[in-house]
C-alpha positions as CSV (number, residue, x, y, z in Angstrom):
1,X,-21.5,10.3,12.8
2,X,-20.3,13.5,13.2
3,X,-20.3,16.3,10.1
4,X,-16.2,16.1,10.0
5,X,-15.5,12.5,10.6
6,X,-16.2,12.0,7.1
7,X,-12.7,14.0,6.2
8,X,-10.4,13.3,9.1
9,X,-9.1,10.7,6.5
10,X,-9.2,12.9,3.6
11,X,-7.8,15.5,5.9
12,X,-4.9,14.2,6.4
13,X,-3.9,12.8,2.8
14,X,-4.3,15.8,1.7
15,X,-2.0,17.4,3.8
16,X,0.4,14.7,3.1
17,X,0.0,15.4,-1.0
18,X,0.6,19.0,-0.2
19,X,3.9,18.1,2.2
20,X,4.8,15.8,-0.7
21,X,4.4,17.9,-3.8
22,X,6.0,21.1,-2.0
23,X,9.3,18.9,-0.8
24,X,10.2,17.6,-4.1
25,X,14.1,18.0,-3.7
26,X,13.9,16.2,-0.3
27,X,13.3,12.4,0.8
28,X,10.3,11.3,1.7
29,X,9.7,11.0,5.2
30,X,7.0,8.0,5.5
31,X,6.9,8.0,9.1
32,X,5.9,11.1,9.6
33,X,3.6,11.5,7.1
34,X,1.9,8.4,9.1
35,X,1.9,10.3,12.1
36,X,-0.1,12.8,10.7
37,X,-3.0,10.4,10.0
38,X,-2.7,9.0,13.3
39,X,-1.6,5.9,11.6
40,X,1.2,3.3,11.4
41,X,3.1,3.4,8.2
42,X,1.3,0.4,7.2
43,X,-2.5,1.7,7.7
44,X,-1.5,5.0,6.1
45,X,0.1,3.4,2.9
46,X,-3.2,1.5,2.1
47,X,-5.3,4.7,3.1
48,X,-3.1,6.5,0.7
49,X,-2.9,4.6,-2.2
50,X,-6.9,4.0,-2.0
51,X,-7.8,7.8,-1.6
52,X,-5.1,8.8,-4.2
53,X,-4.0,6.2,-6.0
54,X,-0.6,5.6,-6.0
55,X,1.5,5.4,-2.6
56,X,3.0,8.3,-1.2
57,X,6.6,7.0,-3.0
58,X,5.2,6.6,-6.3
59,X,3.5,10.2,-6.0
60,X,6.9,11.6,-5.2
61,X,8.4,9.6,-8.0
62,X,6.1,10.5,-10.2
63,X,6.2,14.7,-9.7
64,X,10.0,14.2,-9.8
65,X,10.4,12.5,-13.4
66,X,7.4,14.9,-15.0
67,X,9.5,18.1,-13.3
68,X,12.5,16.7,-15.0
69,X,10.7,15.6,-18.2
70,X,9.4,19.5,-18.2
71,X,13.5,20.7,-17.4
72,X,15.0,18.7,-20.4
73,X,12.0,20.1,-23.0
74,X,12.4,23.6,-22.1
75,X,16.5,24.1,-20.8
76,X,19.7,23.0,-21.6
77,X,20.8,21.7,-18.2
78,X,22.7,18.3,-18.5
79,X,21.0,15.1,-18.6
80,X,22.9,14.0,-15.8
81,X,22.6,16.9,-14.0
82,X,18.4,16.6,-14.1
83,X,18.9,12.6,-13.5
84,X,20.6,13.5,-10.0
85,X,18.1,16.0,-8.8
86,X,14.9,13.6,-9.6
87,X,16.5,11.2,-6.9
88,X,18.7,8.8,-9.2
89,X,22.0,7.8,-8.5
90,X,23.2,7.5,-12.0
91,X,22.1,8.3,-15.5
92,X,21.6,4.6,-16.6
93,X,18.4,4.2,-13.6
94,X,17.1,7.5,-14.8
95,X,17.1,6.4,-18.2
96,X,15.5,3.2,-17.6
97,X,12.6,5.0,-15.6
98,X,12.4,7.7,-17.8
99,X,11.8,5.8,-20.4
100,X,9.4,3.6,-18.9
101,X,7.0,6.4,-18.7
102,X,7.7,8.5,-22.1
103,X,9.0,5.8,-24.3
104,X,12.4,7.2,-25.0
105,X,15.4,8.0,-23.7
106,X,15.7,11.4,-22.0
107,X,18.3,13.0,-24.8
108,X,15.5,12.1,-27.5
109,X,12.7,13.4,-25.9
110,X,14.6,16.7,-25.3
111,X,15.2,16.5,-29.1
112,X,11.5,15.9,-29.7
113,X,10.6,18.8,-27.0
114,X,13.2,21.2,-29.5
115,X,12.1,20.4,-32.7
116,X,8.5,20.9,-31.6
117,X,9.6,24.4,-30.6
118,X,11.2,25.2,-33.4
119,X,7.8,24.2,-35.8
120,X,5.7,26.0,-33.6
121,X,4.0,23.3,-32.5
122,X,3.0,21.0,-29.5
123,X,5.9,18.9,-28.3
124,X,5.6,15.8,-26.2
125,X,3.4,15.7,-23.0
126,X,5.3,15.4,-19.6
127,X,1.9,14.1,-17.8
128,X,2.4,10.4,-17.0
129,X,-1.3,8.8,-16.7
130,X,-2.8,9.5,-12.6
131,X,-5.9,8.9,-11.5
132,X,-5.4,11.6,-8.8
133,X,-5.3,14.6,-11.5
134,X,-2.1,15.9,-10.0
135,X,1.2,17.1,-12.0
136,X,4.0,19.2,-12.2
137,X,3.0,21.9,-14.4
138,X,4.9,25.5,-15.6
139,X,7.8,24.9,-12.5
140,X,5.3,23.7,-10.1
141,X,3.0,21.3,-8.7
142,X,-0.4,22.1,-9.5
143,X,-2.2,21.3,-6.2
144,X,-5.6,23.0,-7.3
145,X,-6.2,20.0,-9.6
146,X,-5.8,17.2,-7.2
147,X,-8.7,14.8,-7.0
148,X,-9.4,12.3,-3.6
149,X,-11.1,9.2,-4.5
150,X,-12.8,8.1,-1.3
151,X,-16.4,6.9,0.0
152,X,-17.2,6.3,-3.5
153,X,-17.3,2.6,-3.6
154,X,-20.1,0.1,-2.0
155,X,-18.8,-2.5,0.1
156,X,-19.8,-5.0,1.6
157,X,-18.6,-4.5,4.9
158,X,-19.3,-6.8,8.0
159,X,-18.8,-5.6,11.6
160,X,-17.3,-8.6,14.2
161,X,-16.4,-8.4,17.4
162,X,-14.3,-10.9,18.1
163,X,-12.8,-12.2,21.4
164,X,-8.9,-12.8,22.4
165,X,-6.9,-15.1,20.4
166,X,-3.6,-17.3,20.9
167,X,-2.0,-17.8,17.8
168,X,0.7,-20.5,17.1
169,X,3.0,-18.4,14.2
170,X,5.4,-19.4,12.1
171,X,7.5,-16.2,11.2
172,X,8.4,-15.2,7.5
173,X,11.3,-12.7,6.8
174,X,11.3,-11.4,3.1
175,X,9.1,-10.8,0.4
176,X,5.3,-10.8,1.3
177,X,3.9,-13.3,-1.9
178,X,6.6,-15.6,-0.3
179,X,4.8,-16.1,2.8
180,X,3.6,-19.6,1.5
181,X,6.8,-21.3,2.7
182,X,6.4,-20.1,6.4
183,X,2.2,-21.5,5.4
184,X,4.3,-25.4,4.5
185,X,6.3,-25.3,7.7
186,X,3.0,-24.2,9.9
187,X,1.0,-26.9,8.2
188,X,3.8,-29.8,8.3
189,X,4.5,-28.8,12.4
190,X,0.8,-28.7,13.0
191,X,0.3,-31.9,11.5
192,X,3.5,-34.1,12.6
193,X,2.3,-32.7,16.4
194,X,-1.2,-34.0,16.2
195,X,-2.3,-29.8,16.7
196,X,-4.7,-30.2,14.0
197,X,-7.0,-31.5,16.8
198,X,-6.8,-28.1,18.6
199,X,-7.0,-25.6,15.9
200,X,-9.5,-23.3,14.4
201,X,-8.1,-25.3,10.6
202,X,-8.5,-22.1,8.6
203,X,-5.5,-20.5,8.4
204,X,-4.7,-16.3,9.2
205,X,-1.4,-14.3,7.9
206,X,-0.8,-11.0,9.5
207,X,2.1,-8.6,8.4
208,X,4.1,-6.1,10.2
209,X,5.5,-4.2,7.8
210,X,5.1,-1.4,5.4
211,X,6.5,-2.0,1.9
212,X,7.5,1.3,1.3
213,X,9.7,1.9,4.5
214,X,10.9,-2.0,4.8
215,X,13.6,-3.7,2.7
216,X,11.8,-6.3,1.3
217,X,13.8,-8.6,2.3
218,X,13.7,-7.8,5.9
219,X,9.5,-7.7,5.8
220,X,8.0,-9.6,8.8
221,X,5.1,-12.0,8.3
222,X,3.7,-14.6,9.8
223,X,1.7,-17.2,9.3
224,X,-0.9,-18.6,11.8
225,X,-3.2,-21.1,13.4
226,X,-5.9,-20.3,16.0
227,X,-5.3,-22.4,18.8
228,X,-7.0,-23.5,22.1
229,X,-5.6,-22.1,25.0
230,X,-4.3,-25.3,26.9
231,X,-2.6,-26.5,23.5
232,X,0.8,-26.9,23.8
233,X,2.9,-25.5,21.0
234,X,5.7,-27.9,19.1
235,X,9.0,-27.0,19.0
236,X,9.2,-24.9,15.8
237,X,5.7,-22.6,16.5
238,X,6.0,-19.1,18.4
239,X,2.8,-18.3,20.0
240,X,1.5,-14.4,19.8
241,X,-2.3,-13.3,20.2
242,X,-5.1,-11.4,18.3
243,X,-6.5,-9.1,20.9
244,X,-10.2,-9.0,21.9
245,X,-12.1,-5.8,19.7
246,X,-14.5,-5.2,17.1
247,X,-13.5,-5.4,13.3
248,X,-14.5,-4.6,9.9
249,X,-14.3,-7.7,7.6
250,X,-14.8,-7.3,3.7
251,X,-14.1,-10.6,1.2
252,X,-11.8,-10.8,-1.3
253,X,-12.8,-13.5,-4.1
254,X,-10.3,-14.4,-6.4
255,X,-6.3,-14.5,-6.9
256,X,-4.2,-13.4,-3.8
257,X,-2.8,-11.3,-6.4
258,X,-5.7,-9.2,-5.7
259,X,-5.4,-8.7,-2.3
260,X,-3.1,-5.3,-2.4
261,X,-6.2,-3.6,-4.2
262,X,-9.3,-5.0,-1.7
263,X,-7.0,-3.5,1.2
264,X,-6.7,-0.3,-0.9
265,X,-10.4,-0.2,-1.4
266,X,-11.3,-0.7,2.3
267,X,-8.9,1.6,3.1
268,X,-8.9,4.4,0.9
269,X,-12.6,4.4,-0.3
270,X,-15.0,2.5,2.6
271,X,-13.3,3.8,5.9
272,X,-13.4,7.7,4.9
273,X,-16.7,7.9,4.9
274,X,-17.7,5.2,7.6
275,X,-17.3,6.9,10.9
276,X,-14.8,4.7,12.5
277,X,-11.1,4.8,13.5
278,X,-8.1,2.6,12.7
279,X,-7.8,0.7,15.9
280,X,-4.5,-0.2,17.8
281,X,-4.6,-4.3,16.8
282,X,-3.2,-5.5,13.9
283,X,-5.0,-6.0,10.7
284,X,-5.1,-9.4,9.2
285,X,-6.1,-12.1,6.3
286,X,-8.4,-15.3,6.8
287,X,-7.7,-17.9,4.2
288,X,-11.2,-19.4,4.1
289,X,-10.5,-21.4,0.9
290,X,-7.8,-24.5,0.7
291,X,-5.8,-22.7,-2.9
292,X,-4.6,-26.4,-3.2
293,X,-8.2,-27.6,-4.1
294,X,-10.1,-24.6,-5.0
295,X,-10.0,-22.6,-8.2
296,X,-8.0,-19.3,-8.5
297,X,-11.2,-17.4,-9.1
298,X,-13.1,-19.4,-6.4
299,X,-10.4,-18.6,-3.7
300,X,-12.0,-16.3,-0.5
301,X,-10.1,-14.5,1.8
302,X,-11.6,-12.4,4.7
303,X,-9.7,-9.1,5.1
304,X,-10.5,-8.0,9.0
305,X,-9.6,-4.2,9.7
306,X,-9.5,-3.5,14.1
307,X,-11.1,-0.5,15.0
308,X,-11.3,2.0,17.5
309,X,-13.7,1.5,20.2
310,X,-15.2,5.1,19.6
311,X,-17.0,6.1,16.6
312,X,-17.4,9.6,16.1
């Protein structure tokens, strides 16, 4: 593995935190963050939040309500005024987020921040809690205090190379944890059209889309069955295909709940530091355990990661 392989990932995070934290008063251009990482939105969320920490929108979030925290303790500009430029639309949503984080409303934390002043004392912190060490400090984002989290964590990562698949899908459109229904109608068509006898019976899920640039109500999913090439599909099934390649598989044991954070893991703190390249295949999710007859903290699911054929 070559010296700088190690950062290309790092590399291009960081840039992204810099593009982020210096274009505050601008939206937040996922895609093209992405492309800097040579990754599709998708990839370069889950690299993201597992080098940094949060995703790249709750980063910019973030910087936004601490600047405006930090403009209501030290000015007089109107509440409303503040709410607008930290990206909300009115002052109700501001208020609600704002006092999510500081535990009160934004009128009496600039009250708190003024009485403070006026006993010559400390007044209320506008650092909300970040594993990354970043914040907006003095008018500005403090870049020289970020810390990257990555090629930190032990895995235990498998390498598979693993020839072309055909697939029979069902597709899901909406929110990801509802995939389950598309996962009823795979298993009731499969099992009405006798292609239970032609299937690989574990079951894969792939998804298409990245959270923070897709509605969630227009995410694509789908749910799938390995099947033998000369099966023919019931009416109901699409068929689509795994390509042929070489993966990285790492199990998950426990709730699917927890699936967000092994990806984030794999992502941001085992492919850093491993040598290899985000391949052009989708990634995907192997439901080795049955959840209807296996405990929650039994369940295992295989998370498989394509790779690039080169390694550098």
């Amino acid at each position: 593995m070559k010296p700088e392989t190690r950062t290309f990932y790092e590399a291009a995070v960081h840039r992204a935190v810099e593009r982020i934290a210096r274009s505050l008063d601008e939206a937040l251009d996922l895609r093209a963050l992405a492309r800097g990482a040579c990754l599709s939105t998708f990839h370069f969320h889950r690299l993201f939040r597992g080098i940094v920490g949060e995703t790249p929108l709750e980063l910019h979030r973030r910087l936004r309500l601490e600047r405006a925290a930090e403009q209501l303790a030290i000015g007089g500009r109107p509440v409303t005024e503040i709410a607008f430029e930290a990206g909300y639309e009115t002052h109700e949503a501001f208020t609600r987020a704002f006092r999510s984080h500081y535990d009160a409303a934004p009128s009496a934390f600039r009250e708190r921040a003024t009485g403070a002043a006026v006993a010559c004392h400390g007044g209320p912190s506008i650092e909300i809690a970040t594993r990354s060490g970043l914040h907006f400090r003095s008018g500005r984002v403090d870049l020289g205090a970020l810390v990257l989290t990555s090629g930190g964590a032990i895995m235990d990562v498998v390498f598979e190379t693993q020839p072309a698949r055909r697939l029979a899908t069902v597709r899901h459109i909406g929110p990801y944890p509802q995939i389950g229904e598309a996962f009823h109608r795979l298993g009731a068509l499969a099992a009405s059209s006798g292609l239970h006898d032609h299937v690989d019976p574990q079951m894969l899920a792939l998804y298409h889309d990245d959270p923070e640039t897709t509605a969630a109500a227009e995410l694509r999913s789908d749910a799938a069955l390995v099947v033998r090439d000369d099966a023919p599909l019931p009416a109901g099934l699409e068929e689509t295909s795994l390509p042929a390649g070489r993966y990285a598989r790492v199990t998950h044991r426990g709730a699917y709940s927890g699936l967000g954070d092994a990806w984030a893991r794999l992502m941001g703190e085992w492919l850093p530091g491993s040598g290899f390249r985000v391949g052009g295949g989708p990634s995907y999710e192997v439901y080795v355990t049955d959840p209807r007859t296996t405990a929650t903290e039994d369940l295992r699911t295989d998370l498989y990661l394509p790779l690039a054929d080169e390694v550098e």
